[in-house]
N, C-alpha and C positions, 0 to 999 in steps of 0.2 A: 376129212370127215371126222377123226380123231379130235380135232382139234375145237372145230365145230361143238362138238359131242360135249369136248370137255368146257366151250366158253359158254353153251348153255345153261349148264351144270352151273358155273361158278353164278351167272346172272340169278337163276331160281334160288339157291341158296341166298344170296345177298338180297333178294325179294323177301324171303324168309327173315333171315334177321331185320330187316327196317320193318316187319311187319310186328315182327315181333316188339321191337323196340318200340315202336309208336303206339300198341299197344298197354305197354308198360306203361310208358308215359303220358296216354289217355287215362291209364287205370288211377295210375297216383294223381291225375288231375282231378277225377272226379274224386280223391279222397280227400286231397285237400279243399275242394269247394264245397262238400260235404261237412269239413271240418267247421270251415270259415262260417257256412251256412247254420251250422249248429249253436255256433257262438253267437253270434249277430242275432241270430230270433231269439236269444235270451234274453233280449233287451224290451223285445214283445209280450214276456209273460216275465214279469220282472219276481224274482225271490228274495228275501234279507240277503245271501250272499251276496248279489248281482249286485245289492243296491250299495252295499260296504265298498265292491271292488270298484264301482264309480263313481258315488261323492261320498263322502265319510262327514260326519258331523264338523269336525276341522273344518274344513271349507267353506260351512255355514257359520258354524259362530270361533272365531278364531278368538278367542280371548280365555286363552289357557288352560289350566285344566276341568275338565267337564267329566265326571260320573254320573249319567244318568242313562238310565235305558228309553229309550223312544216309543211312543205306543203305537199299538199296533194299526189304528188309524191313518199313523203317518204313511207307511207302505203305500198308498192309495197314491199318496202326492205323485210319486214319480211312477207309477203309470203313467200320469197326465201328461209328465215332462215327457213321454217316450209317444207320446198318444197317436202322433202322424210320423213317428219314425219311420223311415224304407230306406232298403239301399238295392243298390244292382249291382253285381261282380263283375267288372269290366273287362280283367286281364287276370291268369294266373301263369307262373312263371315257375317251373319245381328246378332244382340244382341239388341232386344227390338226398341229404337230408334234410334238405330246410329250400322254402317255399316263397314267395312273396306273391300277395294278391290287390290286385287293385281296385279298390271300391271306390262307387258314387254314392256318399252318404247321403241322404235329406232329413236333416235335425230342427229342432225348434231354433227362432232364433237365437240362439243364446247370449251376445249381445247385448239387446235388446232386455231381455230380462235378467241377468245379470245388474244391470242399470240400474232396472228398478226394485230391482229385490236390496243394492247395495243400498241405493236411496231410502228403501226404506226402511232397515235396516238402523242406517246411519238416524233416522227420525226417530225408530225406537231409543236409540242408544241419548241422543239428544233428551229426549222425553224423561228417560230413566232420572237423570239429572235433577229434575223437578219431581220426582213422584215421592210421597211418604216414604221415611226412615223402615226401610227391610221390604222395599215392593223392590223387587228385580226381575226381569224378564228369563225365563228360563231357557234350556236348549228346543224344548217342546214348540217353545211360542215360536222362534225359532222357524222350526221347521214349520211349522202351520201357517207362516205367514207367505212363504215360496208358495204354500196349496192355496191360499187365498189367489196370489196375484195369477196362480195359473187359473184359477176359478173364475177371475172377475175380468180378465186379456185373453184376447184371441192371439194368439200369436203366430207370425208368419214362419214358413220351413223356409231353408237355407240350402243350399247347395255347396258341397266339399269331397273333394278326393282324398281316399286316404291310403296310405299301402298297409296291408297285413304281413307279419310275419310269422310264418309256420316253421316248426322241427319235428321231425319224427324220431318218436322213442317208442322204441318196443311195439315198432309197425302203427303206429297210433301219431296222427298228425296233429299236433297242439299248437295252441296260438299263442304265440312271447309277448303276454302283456310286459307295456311299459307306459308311465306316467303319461306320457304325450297323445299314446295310441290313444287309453281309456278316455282322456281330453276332448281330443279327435269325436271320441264316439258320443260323446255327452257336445259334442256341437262350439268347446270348447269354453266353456261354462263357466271352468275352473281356473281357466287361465284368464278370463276376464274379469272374475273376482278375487283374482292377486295382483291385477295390475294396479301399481302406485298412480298410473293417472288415465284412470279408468274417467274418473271426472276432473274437468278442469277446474283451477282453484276457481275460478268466479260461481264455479257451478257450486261449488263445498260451500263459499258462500251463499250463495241461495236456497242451498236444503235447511242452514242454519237459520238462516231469517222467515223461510216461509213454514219451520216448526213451530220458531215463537209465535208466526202471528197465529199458529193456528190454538196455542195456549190458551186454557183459561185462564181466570182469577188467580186461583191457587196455583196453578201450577207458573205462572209469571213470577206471584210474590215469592215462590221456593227458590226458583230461578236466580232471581234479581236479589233475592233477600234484600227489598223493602221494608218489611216490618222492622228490621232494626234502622230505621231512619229517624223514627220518630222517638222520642223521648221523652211518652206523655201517658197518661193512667192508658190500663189495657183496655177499655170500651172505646174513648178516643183512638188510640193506638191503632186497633180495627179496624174502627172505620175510616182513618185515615189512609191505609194502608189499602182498603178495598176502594177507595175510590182514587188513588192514586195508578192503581192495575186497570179499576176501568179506564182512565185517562190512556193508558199505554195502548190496550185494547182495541181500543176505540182509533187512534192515531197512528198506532207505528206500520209504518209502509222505508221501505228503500228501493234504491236506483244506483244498480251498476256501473260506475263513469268509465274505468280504464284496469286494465289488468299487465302487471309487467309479471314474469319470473325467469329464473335461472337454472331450470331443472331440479332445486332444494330450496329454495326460498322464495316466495311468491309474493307480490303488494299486487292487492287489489283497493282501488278507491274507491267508495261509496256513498253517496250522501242516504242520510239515516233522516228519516222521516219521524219525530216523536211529539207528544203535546208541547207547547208554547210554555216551557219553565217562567222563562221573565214575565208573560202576562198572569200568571197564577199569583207569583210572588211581590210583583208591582200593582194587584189587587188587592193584596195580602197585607202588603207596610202601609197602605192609606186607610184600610181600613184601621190598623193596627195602631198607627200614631194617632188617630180621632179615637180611638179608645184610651190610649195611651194620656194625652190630654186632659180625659174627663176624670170628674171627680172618684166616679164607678173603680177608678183603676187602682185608686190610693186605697179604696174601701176595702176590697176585693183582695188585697195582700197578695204576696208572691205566687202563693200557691193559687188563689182564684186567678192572677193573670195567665200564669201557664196556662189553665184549661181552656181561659177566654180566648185565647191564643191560639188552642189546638181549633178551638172553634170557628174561630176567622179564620183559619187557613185550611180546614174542612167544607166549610162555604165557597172560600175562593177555589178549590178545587171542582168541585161540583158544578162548578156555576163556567169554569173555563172550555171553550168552543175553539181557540187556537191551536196552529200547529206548527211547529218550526224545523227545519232543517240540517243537519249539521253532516261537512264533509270528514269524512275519515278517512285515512289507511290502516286498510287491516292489514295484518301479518302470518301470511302461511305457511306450512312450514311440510316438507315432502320427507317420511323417514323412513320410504320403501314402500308401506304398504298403503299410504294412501295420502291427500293431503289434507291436514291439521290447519283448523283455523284458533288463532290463540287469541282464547276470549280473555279479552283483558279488560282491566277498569276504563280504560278510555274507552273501549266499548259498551261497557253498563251504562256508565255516566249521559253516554248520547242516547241511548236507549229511554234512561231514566229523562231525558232533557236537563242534565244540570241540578236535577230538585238536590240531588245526593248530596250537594255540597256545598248548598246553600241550606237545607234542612239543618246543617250542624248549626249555623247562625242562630237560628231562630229562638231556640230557649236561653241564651245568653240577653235577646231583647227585649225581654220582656221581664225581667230580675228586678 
């Protein structure tokens, strides 16, 4: 009976403590999901802290140092980024002081825009290139230009698991940010606009080529610097120079053929679509020598053949409807953060069709 008495005894006690104990570790569970929960809806009502501790200006325009303050417009942007953020707490798991919880994120795609924020991005940076002496794009444009493509793209949600890590200090459960988590929470954003091959080299060729053609006039001739090809008074000059742009305009297309690389070095071939140089030019000397010929040419002295000169080959330009093809290897180049296409003069020159280096001939013919 005694015995009985006292095994009852030990069972209700030991009821006690697991009741106890589970308990406990009900209570710290709901404090860490309280925790986690507290953090995670910060990303729902986003503040300047929030937005610092998830993408920082860095990330956006990495080309060294930047003092500027952001205005306060910007703030708006990533709302947008967070706009269908959800998660669900799947698992939490407590170990003394410290915690781990398992989330099902749903983030924008990040991917996906990444892609084309770098793209376009990379077309800004292209652009700059050509623009007047002291235009440069700022960190602002920058950032205004993520709130456009989130403006103007719907963009799909993603699914990812992530683990949280919690510590308790001073009875208070905290979450141990670390680069990867904040990644994680931004859908991984960050990690896809540092990846060196985010795009593949043929792709770097193609944001390259489909900038130019989207160029104007001026911003071709900055490009290409055309205008120093001719070497004739500056009204000719001009307009030798504008209607050689429109020829570019008007003509240049390319075509992909083969792509090899080695992880840091990349050949991509391409045939480069530009106006028909030799029909310009083999318009240009017929007409040239039947001037050349006539008496007009000896009347006219050195200085009037030059202009009559610029003239005929301002005509034969104008008047050219051809277009020619030339295969190339470009050369690209991977040095971590992205791949580099190295515009070279073999590159102008097919762009240009040749004119480049047959333009030097032309005032020696005419003396």
């Amino acid at each position: 009976m005694k015995y009985s008495r006292k095994l009852l005894l030990f069972t209700l006690l030991l009821l006690i403590l697991v009741c106890l104990f589970g308990g406990c570790q009900k209570s710290e569970k709901s404090q860490v999901k309280a925790a986690a929960t507290r953090e995670l809806d910060l990303l729902k009502d986003l503040d300047d802290k929030t937005i610092e501790k998830y993408i920082s200006y860095e990330d956006l325009y990495p080309s060294g140092e930047i003092h500027q303050e952001v205005s306060s417009k910007i703030k708006n942007i990533f709302s947008r980024f967070y706009e269908n953020f959800s998660y669900k707490i799947l698992d939490i798991q407590v170990k003394n002081e410290t915690a781990r919880v398992t989330v099902r994120l749903n983030t924008i795609d990040a991917e996906t825009l990444a892609k084309d924020y770098s793209r376009a991005s990379m077309k800004k940076r292209i652009a700059s290139s050509a623009n007047p002496e002291g235009v440069e794009y700022s960190l602002e444009d920058y950032y205004l230009l993520l709130g456009e493509l989130l403006d103007e793209n719907q963009y799909d949600t993603v699914e990812n698991n992530c683990t949280l890590k919690l510590s308790k200090e001073s009875n208070t459960w905290k979450l141990e940010h670390s680069s990867r988590l904040d990644d994680q929470l931004v859908g991984g954003f960050v990690s896809y606009l540092k990846d060196p091959n985010l795009f593949a080299p043929e792709e770097i060729v193609e944001i390259h080529f489909d900038t130019l053609k989207e160029f104007d006039t001026e911003q071709l001739n900055r490009y290409l610097g055309i205008d120093t090809l001719f070497d004739a008074d500056d009204a000719y000059s001009r307009s030798l120079t504008q209607e050689l742009t429109n020829q570019i305009s008007d003509h240049f297309d390319y075509r992909i053929l083969k792509e090899s690389d080695d992880s840091h070095t990349a050949t991509v071939t391409a045939e480069i679509t530009s106006y028909d140089a030799k029909s310009i030019l083999n318009s240009y000397e017929k007409k040239l020598d039947s001037y050349l010929n006539s008496s007009q040419a000896f009347a006219d002295g050195e200085s009037g053949r030059l202009k009559k000169s610029s003239q005929l080959l301002l005509n034969s330009i104008k008047a050219n409807k051809s277009a020619s093809s030339t295969k190339l290897d470009l050369t690209l180049i991977n040095d971590g953060t992205s791949w580099k296409l190295q515009m070279n003069e073999d590159v102008a020159q097919a762009i240009l069709g040749g004119m480049g280096e047959a333009v030097k001939e032309i005032s020696s013919d005419v003396k």
